[in-house]
C-alpha positions in Angstrom: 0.0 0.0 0.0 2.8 2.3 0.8 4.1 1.8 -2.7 1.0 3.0 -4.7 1.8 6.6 -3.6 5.1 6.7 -4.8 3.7 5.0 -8.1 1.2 7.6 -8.8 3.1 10.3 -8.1 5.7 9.1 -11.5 2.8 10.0 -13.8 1.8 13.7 -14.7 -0.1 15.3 -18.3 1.6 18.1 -20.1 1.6 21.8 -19.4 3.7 24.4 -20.9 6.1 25.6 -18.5 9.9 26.5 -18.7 12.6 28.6 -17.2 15.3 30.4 -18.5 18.2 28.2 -19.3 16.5 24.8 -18.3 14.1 23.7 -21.1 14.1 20.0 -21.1 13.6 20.3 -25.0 17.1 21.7 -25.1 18.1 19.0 -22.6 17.2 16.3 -25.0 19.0 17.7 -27.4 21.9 17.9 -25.7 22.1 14.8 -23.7 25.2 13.0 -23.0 23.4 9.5 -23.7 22.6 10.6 -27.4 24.8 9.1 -30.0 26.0 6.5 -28.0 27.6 4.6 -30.9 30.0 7.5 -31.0 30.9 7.4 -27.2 30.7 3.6 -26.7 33.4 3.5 -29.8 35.7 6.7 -28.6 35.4 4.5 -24.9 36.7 1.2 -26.4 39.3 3.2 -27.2 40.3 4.9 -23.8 39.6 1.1 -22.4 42.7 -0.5 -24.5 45.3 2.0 -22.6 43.3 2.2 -19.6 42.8 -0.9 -17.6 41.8 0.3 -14.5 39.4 2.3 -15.9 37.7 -0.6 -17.9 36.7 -2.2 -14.8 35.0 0.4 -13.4 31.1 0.0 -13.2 31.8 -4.0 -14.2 30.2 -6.3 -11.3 32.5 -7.2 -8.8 32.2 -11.5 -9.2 33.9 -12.0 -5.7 30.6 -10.6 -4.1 27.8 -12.9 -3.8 26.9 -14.1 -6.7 29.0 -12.9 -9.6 28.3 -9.7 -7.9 24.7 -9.9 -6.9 23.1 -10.9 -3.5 19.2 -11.9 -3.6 17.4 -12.8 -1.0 14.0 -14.2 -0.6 11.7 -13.7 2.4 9.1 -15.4 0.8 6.5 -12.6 -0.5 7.6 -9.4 -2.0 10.9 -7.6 -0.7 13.1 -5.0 -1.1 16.0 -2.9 0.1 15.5 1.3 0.4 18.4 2.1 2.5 22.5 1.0 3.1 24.9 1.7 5.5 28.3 0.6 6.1 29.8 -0.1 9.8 33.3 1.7 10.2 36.0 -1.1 10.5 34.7 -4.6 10.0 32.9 -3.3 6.5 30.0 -5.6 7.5 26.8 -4.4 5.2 23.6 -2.5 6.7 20.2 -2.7 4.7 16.9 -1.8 5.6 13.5 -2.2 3.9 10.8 -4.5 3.5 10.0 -8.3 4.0 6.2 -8.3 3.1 3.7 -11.4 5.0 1.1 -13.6 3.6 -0.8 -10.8 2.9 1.6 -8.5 1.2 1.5 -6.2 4.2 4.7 -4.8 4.6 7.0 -5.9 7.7 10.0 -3.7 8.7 13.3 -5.2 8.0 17.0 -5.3 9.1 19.6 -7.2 7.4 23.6 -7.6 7.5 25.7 -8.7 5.6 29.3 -10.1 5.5 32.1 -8.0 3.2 31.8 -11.2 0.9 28.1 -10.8 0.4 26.9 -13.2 2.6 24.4 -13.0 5.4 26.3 -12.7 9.0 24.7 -14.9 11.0 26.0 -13.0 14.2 23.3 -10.3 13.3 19.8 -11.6 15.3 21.2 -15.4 14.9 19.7 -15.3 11.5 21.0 -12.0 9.7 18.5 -10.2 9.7 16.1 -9.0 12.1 11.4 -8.7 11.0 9.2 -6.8 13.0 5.9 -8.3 12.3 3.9 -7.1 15.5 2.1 -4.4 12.9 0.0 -4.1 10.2 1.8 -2.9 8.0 5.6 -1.6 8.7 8.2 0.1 6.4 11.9 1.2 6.7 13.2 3.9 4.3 16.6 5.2 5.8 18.9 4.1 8.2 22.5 5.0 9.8 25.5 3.6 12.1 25.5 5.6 15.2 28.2 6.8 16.9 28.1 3.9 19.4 28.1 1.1 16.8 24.0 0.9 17.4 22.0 0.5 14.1 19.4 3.1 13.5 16.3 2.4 11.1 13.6 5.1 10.6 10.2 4.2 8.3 6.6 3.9 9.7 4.0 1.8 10.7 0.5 1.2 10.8 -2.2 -0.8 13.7 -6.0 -2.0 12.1 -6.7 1.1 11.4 -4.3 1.7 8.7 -3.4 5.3 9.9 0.5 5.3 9.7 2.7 7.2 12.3 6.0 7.9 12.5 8.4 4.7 13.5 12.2 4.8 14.5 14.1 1.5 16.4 17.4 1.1 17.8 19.4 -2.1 17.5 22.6 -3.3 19.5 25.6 -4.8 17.2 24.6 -8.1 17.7 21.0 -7.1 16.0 18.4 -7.0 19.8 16.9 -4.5 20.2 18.7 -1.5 22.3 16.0 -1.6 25.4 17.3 2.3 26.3 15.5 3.5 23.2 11.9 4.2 22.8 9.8 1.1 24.4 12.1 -1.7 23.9 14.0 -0.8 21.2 10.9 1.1 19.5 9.4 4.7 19.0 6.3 5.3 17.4 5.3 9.1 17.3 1.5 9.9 15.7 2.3 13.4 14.7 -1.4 14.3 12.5 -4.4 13.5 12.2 -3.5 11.7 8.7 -0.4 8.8 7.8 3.2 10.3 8.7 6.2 9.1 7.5 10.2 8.9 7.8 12.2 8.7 4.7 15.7 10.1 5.8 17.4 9.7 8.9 21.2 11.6 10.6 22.9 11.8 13.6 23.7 15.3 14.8 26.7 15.3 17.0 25.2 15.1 20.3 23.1 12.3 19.4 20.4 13.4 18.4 18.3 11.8 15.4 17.3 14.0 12.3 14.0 12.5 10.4 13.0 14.3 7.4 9.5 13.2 6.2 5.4 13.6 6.0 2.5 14.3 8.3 -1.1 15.0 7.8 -2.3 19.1 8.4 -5.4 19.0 11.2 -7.3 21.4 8.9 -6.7 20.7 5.2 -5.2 17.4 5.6 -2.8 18.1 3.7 0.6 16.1 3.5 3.1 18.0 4.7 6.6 18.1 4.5 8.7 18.1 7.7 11.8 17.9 9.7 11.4 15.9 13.1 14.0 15.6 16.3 14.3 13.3 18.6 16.6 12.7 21.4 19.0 10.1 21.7 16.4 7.5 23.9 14.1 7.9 20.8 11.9 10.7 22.8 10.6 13.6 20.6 13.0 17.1 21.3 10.5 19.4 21.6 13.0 22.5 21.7 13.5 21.8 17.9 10.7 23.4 15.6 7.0 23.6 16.8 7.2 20.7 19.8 9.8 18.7 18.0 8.9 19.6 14.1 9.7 22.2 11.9 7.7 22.6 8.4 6.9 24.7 5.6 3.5 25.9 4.8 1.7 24.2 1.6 -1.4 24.8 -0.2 -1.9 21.4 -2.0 -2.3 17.8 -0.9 1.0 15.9 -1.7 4.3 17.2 0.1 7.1 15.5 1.4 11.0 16.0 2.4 12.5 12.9 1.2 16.6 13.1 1.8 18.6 15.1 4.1 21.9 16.3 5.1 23.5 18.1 7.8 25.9 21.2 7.4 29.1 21.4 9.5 27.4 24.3 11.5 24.4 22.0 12.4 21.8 23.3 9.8 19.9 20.7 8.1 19.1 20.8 4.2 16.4 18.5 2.7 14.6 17.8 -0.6 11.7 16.6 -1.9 9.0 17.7 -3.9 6.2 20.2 -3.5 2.4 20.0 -5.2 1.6 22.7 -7.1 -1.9 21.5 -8.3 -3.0 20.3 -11.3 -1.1 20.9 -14.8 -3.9 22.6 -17.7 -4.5 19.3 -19.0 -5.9 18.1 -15.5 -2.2 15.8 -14.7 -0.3 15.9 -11.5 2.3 18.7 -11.3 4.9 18.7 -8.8 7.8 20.5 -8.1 11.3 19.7 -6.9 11.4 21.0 -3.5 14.2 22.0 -0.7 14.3 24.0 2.2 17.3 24.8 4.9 16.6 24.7 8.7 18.1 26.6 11.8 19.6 24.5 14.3 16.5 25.6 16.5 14.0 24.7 14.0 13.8 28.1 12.1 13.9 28.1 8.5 17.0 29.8 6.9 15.7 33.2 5.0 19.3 33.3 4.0 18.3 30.1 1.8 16.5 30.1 -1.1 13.5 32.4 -0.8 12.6 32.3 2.8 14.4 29.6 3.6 12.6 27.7 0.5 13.5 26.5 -3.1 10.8 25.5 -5.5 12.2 24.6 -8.6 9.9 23.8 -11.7 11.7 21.5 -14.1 8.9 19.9 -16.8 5.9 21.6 -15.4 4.9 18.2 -14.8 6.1 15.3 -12.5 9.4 16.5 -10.8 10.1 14.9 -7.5 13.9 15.0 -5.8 14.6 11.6 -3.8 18.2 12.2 -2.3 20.5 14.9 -2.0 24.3 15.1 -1.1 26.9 18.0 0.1 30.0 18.6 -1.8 33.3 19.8 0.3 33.0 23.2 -1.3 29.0 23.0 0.5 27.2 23.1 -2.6 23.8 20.3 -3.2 23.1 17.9 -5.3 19.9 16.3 -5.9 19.0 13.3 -7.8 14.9 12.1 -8.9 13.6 12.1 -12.2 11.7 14.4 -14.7 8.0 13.5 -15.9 8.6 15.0 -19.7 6.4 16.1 -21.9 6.7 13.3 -24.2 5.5 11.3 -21.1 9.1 10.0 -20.7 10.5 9.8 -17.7 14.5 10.8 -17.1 16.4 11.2 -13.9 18.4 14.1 -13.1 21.1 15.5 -11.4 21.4 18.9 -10.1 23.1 21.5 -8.1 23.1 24.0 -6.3 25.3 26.6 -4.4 25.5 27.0 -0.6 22.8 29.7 -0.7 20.1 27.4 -2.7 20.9 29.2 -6.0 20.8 26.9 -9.1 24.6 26.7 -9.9 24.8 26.9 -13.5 28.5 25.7 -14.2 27.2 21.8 -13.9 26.1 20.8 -16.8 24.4 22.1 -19.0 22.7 25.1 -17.0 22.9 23.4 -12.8 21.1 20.4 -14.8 22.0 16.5 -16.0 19.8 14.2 -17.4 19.4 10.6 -17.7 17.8 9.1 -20.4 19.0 5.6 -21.3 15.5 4.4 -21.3 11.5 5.4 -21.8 11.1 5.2 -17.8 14.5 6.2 -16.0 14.6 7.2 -11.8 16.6 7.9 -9.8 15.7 7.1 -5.8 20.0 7.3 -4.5 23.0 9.1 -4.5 26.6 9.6 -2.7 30.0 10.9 -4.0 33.0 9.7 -4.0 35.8 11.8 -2.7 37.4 12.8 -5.6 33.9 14.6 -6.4 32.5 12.5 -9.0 28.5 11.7 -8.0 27.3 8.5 -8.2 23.4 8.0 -8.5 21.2 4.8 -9.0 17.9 4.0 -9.9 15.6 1.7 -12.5 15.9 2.0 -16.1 13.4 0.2 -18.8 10.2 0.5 -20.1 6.8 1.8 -18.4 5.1 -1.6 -16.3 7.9 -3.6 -18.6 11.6 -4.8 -18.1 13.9 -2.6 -16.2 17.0 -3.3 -14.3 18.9 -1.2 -11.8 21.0 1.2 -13.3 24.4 3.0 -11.4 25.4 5.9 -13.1 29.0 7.6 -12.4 29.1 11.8 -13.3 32.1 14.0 -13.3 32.2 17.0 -10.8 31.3 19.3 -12.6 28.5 16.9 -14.8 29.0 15.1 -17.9 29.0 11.5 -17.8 32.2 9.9 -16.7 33.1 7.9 -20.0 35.9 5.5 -18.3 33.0 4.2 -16.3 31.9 0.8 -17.4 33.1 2.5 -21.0 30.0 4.8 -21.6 28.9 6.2 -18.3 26.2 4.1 -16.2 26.0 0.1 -16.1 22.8 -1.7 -15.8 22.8 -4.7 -13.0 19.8 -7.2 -11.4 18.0 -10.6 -12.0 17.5 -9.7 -15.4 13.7 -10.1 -15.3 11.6 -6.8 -14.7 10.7 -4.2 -12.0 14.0 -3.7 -10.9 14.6 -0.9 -8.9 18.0 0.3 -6.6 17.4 2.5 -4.2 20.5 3.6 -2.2 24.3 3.5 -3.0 27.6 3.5 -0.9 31.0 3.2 -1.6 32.9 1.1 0.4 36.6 1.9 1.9 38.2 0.1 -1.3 36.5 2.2 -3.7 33.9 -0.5 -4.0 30.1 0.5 -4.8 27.4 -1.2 -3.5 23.8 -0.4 -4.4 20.6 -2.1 -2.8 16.8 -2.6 -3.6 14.7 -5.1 -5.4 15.2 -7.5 -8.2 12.0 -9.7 -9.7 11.9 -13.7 -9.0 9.4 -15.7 -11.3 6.8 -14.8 -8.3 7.7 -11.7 -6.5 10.4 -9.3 -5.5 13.6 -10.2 -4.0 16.1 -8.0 -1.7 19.2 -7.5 -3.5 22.8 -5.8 -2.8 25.3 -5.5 -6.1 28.4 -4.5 -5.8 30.3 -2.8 -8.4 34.3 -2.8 -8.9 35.6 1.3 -9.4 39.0 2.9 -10.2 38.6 5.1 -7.7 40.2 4.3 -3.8 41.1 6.4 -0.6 44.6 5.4 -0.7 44.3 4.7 2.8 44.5 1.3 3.9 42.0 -0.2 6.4 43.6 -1.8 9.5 42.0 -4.8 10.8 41.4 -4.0 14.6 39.1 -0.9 13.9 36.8 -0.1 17.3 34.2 1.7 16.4 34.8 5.8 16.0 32.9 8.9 14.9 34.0 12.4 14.3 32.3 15.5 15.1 30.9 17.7 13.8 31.5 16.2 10.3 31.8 17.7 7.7 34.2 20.5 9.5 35.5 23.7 8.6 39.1 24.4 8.0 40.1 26.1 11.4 37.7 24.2 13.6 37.9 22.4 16.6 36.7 18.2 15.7 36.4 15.4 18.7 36.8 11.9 17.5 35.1 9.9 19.8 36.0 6.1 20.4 34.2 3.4 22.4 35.6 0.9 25.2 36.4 3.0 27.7 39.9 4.1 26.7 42.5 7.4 27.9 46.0 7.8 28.1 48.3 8.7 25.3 47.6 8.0 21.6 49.6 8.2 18.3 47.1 10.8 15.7 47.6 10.6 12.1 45.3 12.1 9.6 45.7 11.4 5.9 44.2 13.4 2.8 42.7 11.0 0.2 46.3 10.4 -1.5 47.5 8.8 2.0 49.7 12.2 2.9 49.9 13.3 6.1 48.9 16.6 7.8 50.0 18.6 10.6 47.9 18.3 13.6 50.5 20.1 15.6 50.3 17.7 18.1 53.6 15.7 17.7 51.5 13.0 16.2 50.2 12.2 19.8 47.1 12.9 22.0 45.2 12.2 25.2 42.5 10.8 25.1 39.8 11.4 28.0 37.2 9.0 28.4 37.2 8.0 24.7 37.4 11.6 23.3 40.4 13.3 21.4 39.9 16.8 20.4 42.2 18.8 18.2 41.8 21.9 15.7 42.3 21.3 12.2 44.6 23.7 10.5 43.4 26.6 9.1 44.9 25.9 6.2 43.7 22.8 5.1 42.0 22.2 1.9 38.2 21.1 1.3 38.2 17.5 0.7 37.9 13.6 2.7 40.4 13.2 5.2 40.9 9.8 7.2 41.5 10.8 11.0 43.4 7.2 12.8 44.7 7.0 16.3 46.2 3.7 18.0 46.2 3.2 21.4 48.8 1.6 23.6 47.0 -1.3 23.6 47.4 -1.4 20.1 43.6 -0.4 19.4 43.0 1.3 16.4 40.1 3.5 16.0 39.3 5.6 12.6 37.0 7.8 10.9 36.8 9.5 7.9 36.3 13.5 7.9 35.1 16.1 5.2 36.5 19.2 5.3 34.9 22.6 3.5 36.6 25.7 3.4 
């Protein structure tokens, strides 16, 4: 049932509408996936004196099987969200595992690094609430203390969804010092409320970026939600615990979100703007910027607010991403006027101006297919964005497509040869929605592929040219750094767990392995498993790895971002 919504919402009818420097007619016309005889041959090419470069975007066949990990709960499934724990690389996934009945059950699952299921997670690898009506999980994250975070909602008899966020220890229990048992369910309206993107502030706290339900229009509205550590609402944030923007029509939502080193939190999504002339859905691509109290940021946008029109149809943003230099990027797709559908990429600057050196005027779009989407996104750090999706035909075949741009847009040519690789079970109604990249440059992307029957939960992983050049020790405990990203100048704590103090040995590496100049001698104390230090002033934007080892001969590590 939860699906249908995000079905509907992929169709619109025509209206003429168009702003200057972004007409999708031009678009077409200048799209990086026309004439792809030309590239693929140019690429064959580059591949001959390239070999590194060739295997990029080519399934990785040491994972799973030949690259692809399906697993069947036995009705239809699917994956919406990834993670990956610091150290041990083990893989975090989070959707749905639906019953008898095709109502949808909230699910957890891990992974080992090879693709198989670690059986150390819940005894089983995976974890199934089915104590609901209907459950669904659409984002999750790795907290600080190793504890596995998974947001979504849920529904009782009545079929009124609220809000639904659980905690689970390492070993895959639920944390009992979170909500009630492991569990908090917050009815915010009147209406269904939803959770589709989940972060962790520095102190804790847990960012939810979804729906509710107006008390007088009934509108859907989008909004930013919260909570405290134990799962309990802040109600210092926003109005009670929620900030929001006002809306006029029925279907709003924030779908992804990110959080600025100074604590303001950015999210997308799309806003309704009525009904197109020819009586079609007509939605724009919508983001707002949020106070640390809850307060929208006027110096965002307008008002604190960007509504951008891209077909005058269908345009809905499903994940967005911060750059070092603090500029967005959002990913979703394009209802056309040839009732087409293309994903896109675009960006923005730090004040929520479209930023027209990508691309071709702040915009990129996908169209490999008659129905492209695009539902994740993350980048790697040498700045080249990464987004995946479905591609294929309209209620036909499609597969799950991972798509590899340059940082400034374009597709990048040495990936997979012409840009994007396509990837599943090979039948129809594939769909990936989320994408990481793991420390060895690996890419993994997760969702649903289509058995004879029904849908399977599938992870693919994806070989890359691209690494950190920092190697991963093999006794990682688990780390965090905060705030992260940082700015050049600031003061950062990396915080450890297992009780630890004493003297430490600090290195922190730029993405090319070389060293930087914490001015501490390469040592530290740490105090009750916190080392704090100021980054140099004059370090440039970019992923740093932050590593300290213990007498013991622990090692803990994180990975920073640093803008300027």
């Amino acid at each position: 049932m939860a699906e249908m919504g995000a079905i509907r919402t992929l169709y619109g009818s025509v209206q003429d509408r168009s702003w200057p420097g972004n007409d999708l007619a031009f678009m077409k016309t200048h799209n990086p996936l026309k004439g792809i005889s030309l590239i693929v041959a140019f690429a064959g090419v580059l591949a001959s004196t390239q070999t590194a470069s060739a295997q990029a975007g080519q399934l990785d066949p040491t994972f799973g099987t030949n690259g692809l990990v399906t697993q069947d709960f036995g009705n239809v499934d699917g994956l919406e969200c990834m993670a990956i724990q610091p150290g041990d690389q083990k893989i975090v996934t989070a959707g749905t595992a639906s019953n008898a009945n095709y109502g949808g059950r909230f699910l957890v699952m891990r992974n080992m690094p090879d693709g198989s299921l670690d059986t150390t997670f819940n005894g089983t690898g995976y974890v199934i609430l089915p104590d609901y009506t209907e459950s669904y999980a659409y984002a999750c994250f790795i907290g600080h203390d190793g504890k596995i975070v998974v947001a979504g909602a849920e529904t009782g008899p009545d079929y009124q969804f609220a809000l639904m966020v659980i905690c689970l220890n390492p070993d895959g229990s639920l944390d009992s010092t979170f909500g009630t048992n492991g569990i908090a369910i917050h009815d915010i309206g009147p209406g269904d409320d939803f959770a589709y993107g989940a972060v962790e502030t520095p102190d804790h706290k847990i960012m939810l970026s979804g729906s509710t339900t107006d008390t007088t229009t009934y509108n859907n509205v989008p909004i930013v939600v919260r909570l405290m550590e134990d799962g309990s609402i802040d109600t210092t944030y926003g109005t009670n615990g929620i900030a929001s923007i006002p809306v006029t029509q029925i279907d709003n939502v924030f779908q992804g979100l990110v959080l600025q080193a100074d604590g303001k939190v950015v999210v997308c999504g799309h806003k309704d703007q009525g009904v197109t002339i020819a009586g079609g859905e007509d939605f724009d691509v919508l983001m707002a910027r949020f106070h640390t109290d809850g307060t929208l940021d006027t110096s965002f946008g307008t008002d604190g607010i960007v509504d951008h029109a891209l077909s005058g149809n269908v345009d809905q943003a499903r994940a967005i991403a911060m750059t070092t230099e603090g500029k967005f990027l959002l990913t979703g797709f394009i209802d056309e006027d040839d009732g087409s559908v293309d994903a896109f990429v675009l960006r923005y600057d730090s004040t929520g101006t479209i930023d027209f050196s990508f691309g071709s005027y702040g915009l990129e779009v996908f169209n490999n297919s008659s129905f492209d989407a695009a539902f994740g996104m993350t980048l790697q750090a040498d700045g080249k964005i990464l987004i995946t999706g479905t591609s294929g035909a309209f209620f036909g075949s499609s597969q799950q497509f991972l798509a590899r741009y340059l940082p400034d847009g374009g597709l990048d040519l040495t990936f997979n040869n012409i840009g994007f690789a396509l990837a599943g079970l090979g039948t129809d109604l594939e769909e990936a929605h989320a994408c990481v990249q793991q420390t060895d440059g690996k890419i993994l992307i997760a969702g649903k592929g289509r058995n004879p029957n029904n849908n399977d939960a599938t992870i693919i992983r994806f070989l890359n040219d691209f690494t950190t050049g920092i190697p991963e020790a093999s006794t990682l405990s688990n780390s965090a750094l905060y705030p992260n990203p940082a700015a050049a100048g600031s003061e950062v704590a990396l915080r450890t767990s297992g009780g630890q103090s004493g003297i430490v040995s600090v290195l922190m590496m730029d993405a090319c392995g070389r060293t930087v100049d914490l001015g501490l001698g390469m040592q530290g104390r740490l105090m009750n498993d916190e080392l704090r230090f100021t980054i140099p002033s004059n370090v440039l934007s970019g992923s740093y790895m932050v590593r300290l080892t213990a007498q013991d001969g622990t090692v803990s590590s994180a990975r920073l971002a640093i803008m300027r």
